[in-house]
C-alpha positions in Angstrom: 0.0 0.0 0.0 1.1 3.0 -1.0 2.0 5.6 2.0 4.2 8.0 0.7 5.2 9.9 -2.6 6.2 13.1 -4.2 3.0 15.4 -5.7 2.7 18.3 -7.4 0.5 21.4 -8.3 0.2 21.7 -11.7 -1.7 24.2 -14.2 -1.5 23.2 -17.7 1.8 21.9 -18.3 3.4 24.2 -15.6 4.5 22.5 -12.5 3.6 24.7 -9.9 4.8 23.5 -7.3 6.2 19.7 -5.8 6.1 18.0 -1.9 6.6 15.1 -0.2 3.8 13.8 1.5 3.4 11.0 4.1 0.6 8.5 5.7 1.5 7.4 8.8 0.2 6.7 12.6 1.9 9.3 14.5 1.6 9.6 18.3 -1.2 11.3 20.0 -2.8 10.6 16.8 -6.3 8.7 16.7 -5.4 7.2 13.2 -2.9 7.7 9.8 -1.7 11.3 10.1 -0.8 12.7 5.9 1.9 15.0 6.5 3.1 17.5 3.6 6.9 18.3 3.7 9.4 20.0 1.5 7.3 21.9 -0.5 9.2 23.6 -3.6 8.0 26.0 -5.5 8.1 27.1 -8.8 11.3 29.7 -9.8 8.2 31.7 -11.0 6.6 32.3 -7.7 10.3 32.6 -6.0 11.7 35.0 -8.5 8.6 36.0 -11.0 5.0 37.8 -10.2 4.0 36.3 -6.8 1.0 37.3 -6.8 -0.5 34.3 -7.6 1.5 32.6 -5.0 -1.2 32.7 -2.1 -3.5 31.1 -4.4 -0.9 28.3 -5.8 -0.7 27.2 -1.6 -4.3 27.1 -1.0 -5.0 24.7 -4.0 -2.5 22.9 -3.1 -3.7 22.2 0.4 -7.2 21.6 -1.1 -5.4 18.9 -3.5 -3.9 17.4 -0.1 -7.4 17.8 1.6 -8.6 16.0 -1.2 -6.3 12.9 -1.1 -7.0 12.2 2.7 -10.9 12.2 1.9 -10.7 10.3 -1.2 -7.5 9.1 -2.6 -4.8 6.8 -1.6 -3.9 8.5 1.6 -7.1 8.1 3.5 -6.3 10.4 6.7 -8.5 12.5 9.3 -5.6 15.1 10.5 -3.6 16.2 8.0 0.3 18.5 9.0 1.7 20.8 6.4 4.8 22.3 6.9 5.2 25.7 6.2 7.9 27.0 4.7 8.3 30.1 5.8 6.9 32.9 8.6 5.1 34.9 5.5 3.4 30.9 5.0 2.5 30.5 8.6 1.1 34.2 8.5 -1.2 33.0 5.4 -2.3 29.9 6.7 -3.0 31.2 9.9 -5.2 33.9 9.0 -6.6 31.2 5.9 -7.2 29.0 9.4 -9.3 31.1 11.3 -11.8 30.8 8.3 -11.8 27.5 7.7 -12.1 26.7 11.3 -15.7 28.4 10.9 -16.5 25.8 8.4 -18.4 22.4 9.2 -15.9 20.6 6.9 -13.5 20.5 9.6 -13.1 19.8 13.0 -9.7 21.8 14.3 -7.5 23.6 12.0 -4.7 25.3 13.8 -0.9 26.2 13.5 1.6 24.3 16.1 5.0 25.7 15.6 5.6 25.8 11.7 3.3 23.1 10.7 -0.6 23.7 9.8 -2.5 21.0 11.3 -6.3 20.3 9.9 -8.6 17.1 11.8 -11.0 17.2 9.0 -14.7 15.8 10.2 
């Protein structure tokens, strides 16, 4: 069974961006924990117009959200590591909304990783 692999964010034939991500029982944890790591981005959101950047991260979350619901990495907390503080500001203000949503359970930043128990 398949718990771990290398994904990316694409649109069209552009790569946006690539990370590692991992299935595994982690402790504390009530069952398999996905954890995104290493995320690289695209030179064109490092050196190019980043304005699209914040949007590039939140599909690729949505892409990860999406695996642990339905794909090969069936999960109900998900960690993504964040690569930087301007990340952590992002998802931590991206949190607080999606923490008002009935999709999910807790969504809340510990130290530099995002963590998400979806319901």
């Amino acid at each position: 069974e398949l718990n771990a692999g290398v994904f990316a964010t694409r649109y069209d034939d552009e790569i946006a961006c690539v990370c590692q991500l991992n299935c595994t029982l982690l402790p504390g944890s009530s069952g398999p924990v996905l954890r995104m790591r290493h995320l690289t981005v695209s030179p064109r959101y490092d050196f190019g117009d980043t304005s699209e950047y914040g949007a590039m991260l939140v599909d690729t979350m949505v892409g990860i959200i999406s695996l642990a619901r339905r794909g090969k990495f069936h999960a109900n907390e998900l960690k993504l590591h964040l690569r930087s503080p301007n990340d952590r500001m992002f998802f931590t203000a991206l949190g607080r909304g999606l923490s008002e949503s009935d999709q999910f359970r807790n969504v809340e930043i510990r130290g530099s990783w995002l963590h998400i128990i979806l319901e």
